[in-house]
N, C-alpha and C positions, 0 to 999 in steps of 0.2 A: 353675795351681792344682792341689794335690795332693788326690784326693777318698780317703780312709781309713775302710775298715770298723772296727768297735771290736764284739766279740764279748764280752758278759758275760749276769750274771746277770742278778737285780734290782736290786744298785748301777747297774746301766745308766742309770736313770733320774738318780742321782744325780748322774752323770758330767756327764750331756748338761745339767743343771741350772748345772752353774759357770760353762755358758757365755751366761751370764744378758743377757750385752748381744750377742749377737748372733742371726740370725736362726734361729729354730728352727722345723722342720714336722714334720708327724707325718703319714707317706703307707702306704700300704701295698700291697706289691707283690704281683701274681698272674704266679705263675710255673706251668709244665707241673705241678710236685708238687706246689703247695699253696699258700696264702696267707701273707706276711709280711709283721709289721708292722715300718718304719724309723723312727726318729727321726734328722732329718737338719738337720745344725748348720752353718752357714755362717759361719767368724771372721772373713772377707774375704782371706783369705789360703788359705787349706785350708777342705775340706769333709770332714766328718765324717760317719760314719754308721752309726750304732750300731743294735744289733741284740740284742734281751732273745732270749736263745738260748729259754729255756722260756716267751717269747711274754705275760708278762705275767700281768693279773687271771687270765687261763685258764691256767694254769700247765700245762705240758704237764711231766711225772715224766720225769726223766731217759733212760728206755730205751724213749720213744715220742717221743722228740725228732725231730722232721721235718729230719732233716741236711741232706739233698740241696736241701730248699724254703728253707732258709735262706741256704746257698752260692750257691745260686742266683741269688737274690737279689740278697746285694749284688754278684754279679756283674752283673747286668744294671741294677744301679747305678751300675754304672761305677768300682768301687773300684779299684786299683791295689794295695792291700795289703793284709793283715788284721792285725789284735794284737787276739789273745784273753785272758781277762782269765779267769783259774781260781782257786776258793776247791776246795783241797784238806786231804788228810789228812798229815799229815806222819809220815814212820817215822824218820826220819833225828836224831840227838838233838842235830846241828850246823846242824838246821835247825826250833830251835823258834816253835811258835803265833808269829803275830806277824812271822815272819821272809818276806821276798818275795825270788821268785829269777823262773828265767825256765828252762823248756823248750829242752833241747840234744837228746833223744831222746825215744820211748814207745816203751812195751811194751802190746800188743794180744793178751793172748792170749784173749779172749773168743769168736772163733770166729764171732761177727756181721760180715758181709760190711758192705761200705758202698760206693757205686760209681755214677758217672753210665752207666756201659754195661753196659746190657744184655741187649743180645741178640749184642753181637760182644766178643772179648777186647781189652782192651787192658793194657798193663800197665804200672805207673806207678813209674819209681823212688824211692823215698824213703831212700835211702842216710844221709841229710843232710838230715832233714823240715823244720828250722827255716832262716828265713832267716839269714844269717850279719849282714849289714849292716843287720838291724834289731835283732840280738840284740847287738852291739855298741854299738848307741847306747842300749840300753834298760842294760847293761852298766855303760857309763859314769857316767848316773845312778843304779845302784845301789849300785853302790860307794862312793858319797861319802855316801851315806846309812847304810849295814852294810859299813861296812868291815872288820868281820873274819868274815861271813856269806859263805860257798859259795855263788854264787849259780846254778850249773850245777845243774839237775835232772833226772832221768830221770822222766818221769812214767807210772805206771802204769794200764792203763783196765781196770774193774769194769764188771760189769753192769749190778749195780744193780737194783732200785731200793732194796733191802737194804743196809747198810753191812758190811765184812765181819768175819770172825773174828779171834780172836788166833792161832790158826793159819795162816790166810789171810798176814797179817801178816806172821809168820815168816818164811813161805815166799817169799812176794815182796822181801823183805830180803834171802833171799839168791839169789834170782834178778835181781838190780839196781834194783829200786825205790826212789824215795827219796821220791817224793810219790805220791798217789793218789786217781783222781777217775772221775768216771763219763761223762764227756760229750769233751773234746780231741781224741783222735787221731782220731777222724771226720769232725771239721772238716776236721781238717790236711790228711787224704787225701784231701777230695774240693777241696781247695785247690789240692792237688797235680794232681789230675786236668786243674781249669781253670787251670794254671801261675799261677796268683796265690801271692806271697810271704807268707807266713805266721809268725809269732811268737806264743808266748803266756806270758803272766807268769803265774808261779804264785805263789799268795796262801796262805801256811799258817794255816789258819783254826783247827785243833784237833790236837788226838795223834790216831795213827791207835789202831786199838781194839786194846788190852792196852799201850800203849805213854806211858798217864795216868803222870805220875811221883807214886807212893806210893800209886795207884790202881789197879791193873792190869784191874781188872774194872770201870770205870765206865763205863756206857749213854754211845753218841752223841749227842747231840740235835740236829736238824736246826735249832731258831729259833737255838740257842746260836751254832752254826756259822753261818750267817747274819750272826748279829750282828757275831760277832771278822772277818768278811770284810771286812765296810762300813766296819769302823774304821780299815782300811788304805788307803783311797782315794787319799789327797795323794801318798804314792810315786807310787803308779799315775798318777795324774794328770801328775806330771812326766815320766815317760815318755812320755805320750801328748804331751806337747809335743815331747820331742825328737823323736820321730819325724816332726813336721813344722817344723823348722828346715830 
């Protein structure tokens, strides 16, 4: 039996809902950094274990995200892998709202550390952050769904909790950006810390700001964004099956 973390938002709930005939618990784990809550799905075949990154009704804002207490977690859950599930901004114009790809690199220039060690150095390569053999099976079904969508993305990490400029924008367009989100590569690194394999699908949920086509100047909005997220589940969903074939 293969046990799989599944890292999202609040479609989390949604996810763990389709799997309506099998056995579902809702536990919650106390770890050295903090409290997490799992919902944890048994098909009889694979064991699931999903993980609302911002923790649910108490919504924790992106840039007080407890990382370390969530990795934690489904590590001492006994996960074997991760696929994290991102509703981003999209700068890329071959990769419009709507369109779903998958995390081959990030760019981290925000200067916030993120790290299980503390007090002694270690140091973690992430040459090649994403899994290879789960980004190929996630690959597979997405190409038969967008077949002529790019599905490789660099994705870019913000602070936050501010959405950014159109200059921001620019500038990360030509420093290699192609999506951009507030929350991923902190996973990934501290993934990488505990050698568990990691993948994350990115979900283009809106334009990133200045890049509205016939709008240049139109406001974010966070329910809006939400909403175009949720509506792309069924891909995601199918991925989440292949990865336990």
């Amino acid at each position: 039996m293969m046990r799989i973390g599944l890292i999202g938002g609040t479609a989390m709930t949604r996810l763990a809902d389709d799997y309506d005939e099998s056995r579902i618990d809702e536990v919650v784990v106390s770890t050295k950094y903090g409290e997490v809550p799992l919902t944890c799905v048994s098909t009889g075949k694979n064991e699931l274990i999903f993980l609302q990154r911002h923790h649910g009704a108490g919504m924790k804002v992106p840039h007080m995200i407890n990382h370390r207490a969530n990795i934690m977690a489904l590590k001492e859950a006994g996960v074997e892998k991760i696929l994290a599930i991102c509703s981003v901004g999209t700068i890329s114009s071959n990769f419009p709202p709507g369109s779903i790809g998958y995390a081959t690199q990030y760019i981290d220039f925000t200067g916030v550390a993120v790290s299980f060690f503390e007090s002694e150095a270690q140091f973690t390569s992430v040459t090649e952050p994403f899994d290879s053999v789960m980004n190929t099976k996630i690959s597979r079904v997405l190409e038969k769904i967008q077949p002529n969508i790019n599905l490789e993305r660099t994705y870019w990490l913000t602070q936050g909790p501010q959405y950014e400029t159109k200059a921001e924008i620019n500038a990360i367009e030509k420093l290699g950006g192609d999506v951009i989100g507030m929350t991923m590569p902190r996973e990934c690194k501290l993934s990488a810390e505990l050698s568990i394999p990691y993948s994350a699908i990115v979900v283009a949920s809106n334009w990133a700001a200045g890049r509205e086509p016939g709008d240049s100047s139109k406001d974010l909005n966070h329910e809006e964004v939400s909403s175009n997220a949720e509506s792309r589940l069924g891909p995601v969903f199918e991925c989440i099956k292949a990865l336990t074939q």
